[in-house]
Residue, then its C-alpha position, 0 to 999 in steps of 0.5 A: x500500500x502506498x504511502x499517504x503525505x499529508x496536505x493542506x486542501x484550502x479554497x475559495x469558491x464563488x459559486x455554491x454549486x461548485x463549492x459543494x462539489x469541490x467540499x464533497x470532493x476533498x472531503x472524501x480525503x480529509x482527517x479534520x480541518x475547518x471551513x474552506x482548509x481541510x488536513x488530507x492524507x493522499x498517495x500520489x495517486x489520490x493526490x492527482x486524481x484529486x487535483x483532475x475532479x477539482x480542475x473540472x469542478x472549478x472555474x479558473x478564472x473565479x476559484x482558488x485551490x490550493x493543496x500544500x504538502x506539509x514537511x513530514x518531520x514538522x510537529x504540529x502545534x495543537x490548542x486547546x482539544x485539537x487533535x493531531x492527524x491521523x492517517x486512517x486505514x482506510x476511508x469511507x466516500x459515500 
């Protein structure tokens, strides 16, 4: 099984149509996160499969996407009762 690396999905979508599509597509994906910026855990696949969906999804002109790649050797900081994120077995999209 190949290895997942952890990402920040974060976008600002005008048009309500398409941020529920683009929501529901990087939710697929997410571990935690908030609002419109979501923790991922992708393999290279997923992750390009992901960045395709999103490129028929959005409309370049109006929408901003961005996925960032986070250093693995980072520590997060958490406050209050965060919870650091955890890249599960296996995830459910349905």
């Amino acid at each position: 099984m190949p290895k997942r690396t952890l990402y920040l999905a974060a976008y600002d979508v005008r048009k309500p149509s398409r941020l529920r599509a683009a929501l529901k597509r990087v939710r697929g994906h997410a571990t935690g996160g908030q609002k419109s910026v979501h923790e991922v855990f992708l393999t290279p696949r997923e992750r390009d499969e992901l960045l395709h969906d999103l490129h028929y999804i959005l409309d370049e002109q109006r929408d901003r996407f961005a996925l960032i790649r986070l250093d693995p050797r980072s520590q997060p900081r958490l406050l209050g009762t965060a919870q650091p994120p955890q890249d599960p077995d296996y995830f459910y999209s349905g």
